[in-house]
NUMARSE-297504 format. One record per atom (N, C-alpha, C, O): chain; residue in three letters; x, y, z; atom name. Coordinates in pm, whole numbers, m for minus. Atoms other than C-alpha are relative to their C-alpha. Layout:
N
PT cadena residuo   east  north     up atomo
PT      A     ALA      X      Y      Z    CA
...
***
This chain:
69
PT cadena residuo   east  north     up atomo
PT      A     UNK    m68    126    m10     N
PT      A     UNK   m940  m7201  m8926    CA
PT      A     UNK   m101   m112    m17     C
PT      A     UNK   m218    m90     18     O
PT      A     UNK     29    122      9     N
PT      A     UNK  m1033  m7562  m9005    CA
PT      A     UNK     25   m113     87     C
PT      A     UNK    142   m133    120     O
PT      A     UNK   m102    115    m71     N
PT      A     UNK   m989  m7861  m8808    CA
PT      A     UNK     75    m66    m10     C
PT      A     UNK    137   m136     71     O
PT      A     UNK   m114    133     48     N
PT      A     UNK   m792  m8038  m9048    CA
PT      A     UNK     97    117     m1     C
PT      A     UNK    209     80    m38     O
PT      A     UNK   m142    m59    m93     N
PT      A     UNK   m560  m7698  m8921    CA
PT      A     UNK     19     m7    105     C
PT      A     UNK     92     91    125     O
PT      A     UNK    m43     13   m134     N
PT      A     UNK   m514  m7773  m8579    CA
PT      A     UNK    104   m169      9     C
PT      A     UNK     67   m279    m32     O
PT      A     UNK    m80    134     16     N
PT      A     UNK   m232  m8051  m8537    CA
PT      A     UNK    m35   m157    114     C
PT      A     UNK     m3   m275    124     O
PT      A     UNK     21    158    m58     N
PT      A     UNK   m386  m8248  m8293    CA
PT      A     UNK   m131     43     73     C
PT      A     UNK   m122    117    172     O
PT      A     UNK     58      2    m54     N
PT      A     UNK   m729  m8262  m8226    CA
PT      A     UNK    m68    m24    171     C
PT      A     UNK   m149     40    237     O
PT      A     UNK      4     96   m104     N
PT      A     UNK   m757  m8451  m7938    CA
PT      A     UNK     46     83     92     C
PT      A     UNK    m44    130    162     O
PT      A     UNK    m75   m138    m78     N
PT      A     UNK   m530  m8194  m7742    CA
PT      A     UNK    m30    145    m18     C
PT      A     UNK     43    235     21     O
PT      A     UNK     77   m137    m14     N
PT      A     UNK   m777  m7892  m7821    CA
PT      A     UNK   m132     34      5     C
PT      A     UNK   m223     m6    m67     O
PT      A     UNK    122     11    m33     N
PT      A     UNK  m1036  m7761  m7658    CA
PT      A     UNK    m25    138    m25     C
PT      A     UNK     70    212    m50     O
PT      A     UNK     75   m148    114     N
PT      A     UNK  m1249  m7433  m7793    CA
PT      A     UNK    m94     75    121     C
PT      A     UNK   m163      0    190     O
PT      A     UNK     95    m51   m144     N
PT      A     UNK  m1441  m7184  m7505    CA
PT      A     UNK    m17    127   m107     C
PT      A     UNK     60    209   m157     O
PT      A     UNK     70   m132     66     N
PT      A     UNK  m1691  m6955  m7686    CA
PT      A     UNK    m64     53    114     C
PT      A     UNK    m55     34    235     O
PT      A     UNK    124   m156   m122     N
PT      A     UNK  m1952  m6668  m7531    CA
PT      A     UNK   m113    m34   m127     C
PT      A     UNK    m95    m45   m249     O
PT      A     UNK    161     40     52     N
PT      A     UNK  m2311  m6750  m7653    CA
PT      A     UNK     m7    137    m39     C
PT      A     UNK    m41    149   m157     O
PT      A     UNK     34   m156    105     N
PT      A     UNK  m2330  m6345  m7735    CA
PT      A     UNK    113     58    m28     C
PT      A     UNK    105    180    m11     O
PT      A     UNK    m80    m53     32     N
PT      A     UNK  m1978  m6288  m7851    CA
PT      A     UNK    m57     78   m141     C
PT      A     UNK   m134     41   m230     O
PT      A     UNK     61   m101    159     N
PT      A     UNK  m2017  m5981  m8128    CA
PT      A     UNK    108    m19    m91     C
PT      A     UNK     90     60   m184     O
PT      A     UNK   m119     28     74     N
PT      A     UNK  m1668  m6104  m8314    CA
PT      A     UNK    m61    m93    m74     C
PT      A     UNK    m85    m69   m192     O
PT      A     UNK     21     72     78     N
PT      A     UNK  m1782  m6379  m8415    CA
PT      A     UNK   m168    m78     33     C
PT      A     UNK   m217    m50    143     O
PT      A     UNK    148     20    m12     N
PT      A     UNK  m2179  m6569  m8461    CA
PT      A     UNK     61   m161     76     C
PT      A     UNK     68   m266     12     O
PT      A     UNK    m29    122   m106     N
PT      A     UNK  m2057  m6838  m8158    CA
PT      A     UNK    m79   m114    m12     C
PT      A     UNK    m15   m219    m18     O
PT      A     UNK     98    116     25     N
PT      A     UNK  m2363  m7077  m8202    CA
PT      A     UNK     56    m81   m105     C
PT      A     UNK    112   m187    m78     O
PT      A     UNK    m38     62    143     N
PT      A     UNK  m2280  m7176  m8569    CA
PT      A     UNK    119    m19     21     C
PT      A     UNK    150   m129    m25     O
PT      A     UNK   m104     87    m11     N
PT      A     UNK  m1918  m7200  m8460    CA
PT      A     UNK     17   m110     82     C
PT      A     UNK     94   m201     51     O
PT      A     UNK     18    130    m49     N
PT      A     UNK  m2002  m7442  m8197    CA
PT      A     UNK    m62   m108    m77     C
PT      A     UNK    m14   m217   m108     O
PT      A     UNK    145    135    108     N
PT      A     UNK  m2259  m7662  m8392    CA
PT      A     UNK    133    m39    m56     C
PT      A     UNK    194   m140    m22     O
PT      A     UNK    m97     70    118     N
PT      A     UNK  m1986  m7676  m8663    CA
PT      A     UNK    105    m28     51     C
PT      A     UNK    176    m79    m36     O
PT      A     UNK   m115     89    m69     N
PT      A     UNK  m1699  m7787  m8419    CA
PT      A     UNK    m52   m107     44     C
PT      A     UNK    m26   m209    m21     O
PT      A     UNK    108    117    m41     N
PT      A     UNK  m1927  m8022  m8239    CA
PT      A     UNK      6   m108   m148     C
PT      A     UNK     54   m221   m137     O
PT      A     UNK     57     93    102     N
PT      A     UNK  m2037  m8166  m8634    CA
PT      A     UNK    119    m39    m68     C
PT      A     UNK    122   m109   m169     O
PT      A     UNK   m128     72     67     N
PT      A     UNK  m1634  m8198  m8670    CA
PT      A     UNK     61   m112    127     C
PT      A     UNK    157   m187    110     O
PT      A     UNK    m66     73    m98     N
PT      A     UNK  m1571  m8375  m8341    CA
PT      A     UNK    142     96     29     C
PT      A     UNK    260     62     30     O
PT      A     UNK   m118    m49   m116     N
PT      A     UNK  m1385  m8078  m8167    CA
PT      A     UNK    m69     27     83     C
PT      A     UNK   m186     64     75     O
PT      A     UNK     64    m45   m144     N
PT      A     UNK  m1432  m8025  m7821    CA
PT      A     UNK     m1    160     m3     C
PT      A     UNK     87    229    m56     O
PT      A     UNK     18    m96      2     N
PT      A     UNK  m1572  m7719  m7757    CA
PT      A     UNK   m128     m6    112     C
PT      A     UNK   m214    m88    146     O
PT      A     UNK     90     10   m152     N
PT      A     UNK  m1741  m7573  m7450    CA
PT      A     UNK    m61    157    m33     C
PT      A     UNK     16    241    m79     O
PT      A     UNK     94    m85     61     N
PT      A     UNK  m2040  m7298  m7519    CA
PT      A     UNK    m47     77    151     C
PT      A     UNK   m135     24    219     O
PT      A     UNK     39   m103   m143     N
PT      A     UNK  m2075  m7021  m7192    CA
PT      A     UNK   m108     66    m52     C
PT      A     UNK   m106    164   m127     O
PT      A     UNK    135   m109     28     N
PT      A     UNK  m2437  m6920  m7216    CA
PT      A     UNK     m1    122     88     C
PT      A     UNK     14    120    210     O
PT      A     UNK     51   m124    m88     N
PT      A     UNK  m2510  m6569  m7115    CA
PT      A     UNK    101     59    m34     C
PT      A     UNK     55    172    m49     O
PT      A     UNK   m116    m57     21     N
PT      A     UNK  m2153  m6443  m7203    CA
PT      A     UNK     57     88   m104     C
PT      A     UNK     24      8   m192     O
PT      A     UNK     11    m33     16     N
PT      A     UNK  m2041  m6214  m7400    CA
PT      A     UNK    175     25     m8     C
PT      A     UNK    241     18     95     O
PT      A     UNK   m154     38     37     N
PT      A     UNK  m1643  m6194  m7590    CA
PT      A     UNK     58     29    161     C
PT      A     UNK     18    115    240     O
PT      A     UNK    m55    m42   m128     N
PT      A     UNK  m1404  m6244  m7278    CA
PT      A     UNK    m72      1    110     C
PT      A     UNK     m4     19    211     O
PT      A     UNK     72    m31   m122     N
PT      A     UNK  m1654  m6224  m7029    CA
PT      A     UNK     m3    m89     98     C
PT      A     UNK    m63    m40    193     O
PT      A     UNK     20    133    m64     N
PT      A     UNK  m1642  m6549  m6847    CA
PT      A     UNK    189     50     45     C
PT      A     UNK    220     49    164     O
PT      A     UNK   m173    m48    m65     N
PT      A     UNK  m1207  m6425  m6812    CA
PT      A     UNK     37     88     80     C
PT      A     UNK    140    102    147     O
PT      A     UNK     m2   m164    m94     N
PT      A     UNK  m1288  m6097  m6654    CA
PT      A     UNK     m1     58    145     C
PT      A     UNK     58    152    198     O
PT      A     UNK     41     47   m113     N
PT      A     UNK  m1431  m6190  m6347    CA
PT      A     UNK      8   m145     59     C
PT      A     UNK    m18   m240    m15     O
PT      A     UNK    m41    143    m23     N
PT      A     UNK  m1346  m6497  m6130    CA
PT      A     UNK   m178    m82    m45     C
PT      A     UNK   m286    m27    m21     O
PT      A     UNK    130     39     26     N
PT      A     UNK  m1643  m6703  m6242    CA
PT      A     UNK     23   m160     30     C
PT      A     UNK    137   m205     38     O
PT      A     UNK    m16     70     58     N
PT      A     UNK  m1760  m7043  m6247    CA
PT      A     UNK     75    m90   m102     C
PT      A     UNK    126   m202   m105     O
PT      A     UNK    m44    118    165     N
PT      A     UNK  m1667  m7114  m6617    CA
PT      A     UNK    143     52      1     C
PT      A     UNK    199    m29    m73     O
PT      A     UNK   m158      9    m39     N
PT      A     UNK  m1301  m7008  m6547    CA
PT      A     UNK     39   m154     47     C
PT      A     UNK    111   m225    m23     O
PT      A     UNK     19    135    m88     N
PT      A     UNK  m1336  m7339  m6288    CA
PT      A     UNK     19   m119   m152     C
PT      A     UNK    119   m176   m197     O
PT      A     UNK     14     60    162     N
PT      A     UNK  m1455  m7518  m6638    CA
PT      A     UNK    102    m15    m67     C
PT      A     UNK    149   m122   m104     O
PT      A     UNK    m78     36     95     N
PT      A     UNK  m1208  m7397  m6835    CA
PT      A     UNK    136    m60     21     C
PT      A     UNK    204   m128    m56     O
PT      A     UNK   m107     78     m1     N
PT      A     UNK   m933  m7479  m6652    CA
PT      A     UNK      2   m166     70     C
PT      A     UNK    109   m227     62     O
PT      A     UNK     34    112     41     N
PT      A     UNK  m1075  m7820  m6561    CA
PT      A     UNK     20    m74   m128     C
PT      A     UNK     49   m193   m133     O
PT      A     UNK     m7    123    106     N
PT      A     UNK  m1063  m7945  m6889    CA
PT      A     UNK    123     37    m65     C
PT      A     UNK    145     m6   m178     O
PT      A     UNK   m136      8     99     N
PT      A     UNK   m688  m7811  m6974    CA
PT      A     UNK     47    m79    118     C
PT      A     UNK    159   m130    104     O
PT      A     UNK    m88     73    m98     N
PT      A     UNK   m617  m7986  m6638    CA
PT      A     UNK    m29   m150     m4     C
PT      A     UNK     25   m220     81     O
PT      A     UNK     79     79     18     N
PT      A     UNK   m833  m8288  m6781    CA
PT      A     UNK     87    m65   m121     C
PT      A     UNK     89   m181   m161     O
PT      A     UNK    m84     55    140     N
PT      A     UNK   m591  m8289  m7089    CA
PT      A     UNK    135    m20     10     C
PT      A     UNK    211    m61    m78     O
PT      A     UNK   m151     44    m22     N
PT      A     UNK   m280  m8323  m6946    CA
PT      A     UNK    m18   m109     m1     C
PT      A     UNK     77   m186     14     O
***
């Protein structure tokens, strides 16, 4: 996906894993970041891993969907 596919920027926010093996997470952050989408980067993590266990970046993530209402 592209950003000029998402219908409303502004109302989406992006939660990678710094060692997801699906996809190379760094370069998709940078390049959301260098489009102006929000996007939030869990170092140490690893696909899903931050969902698995109550964590922190759970706290995070639903902070900022409770940030976008």
């Amino acid at each position: 996906m592209f950003p000029k596919d998402f219908p409303s920027l502004d109302q989406t926010q992006i939660f990678l894993a710094e060692k997801d093996r699906i996809i190379h997470a760094p370069r998709v952050y940078k390049y959301l970041k260098n489009n102006n989408v929000s996007a939030v980067m869990f170092e140490g993590y690893g696909h899903a891993d931050a969902l698995l266990v109550h964590t922190k970046e759970q706290d995070r993530m639903v902070q900022a969907i409770i940030k976008d209402d």
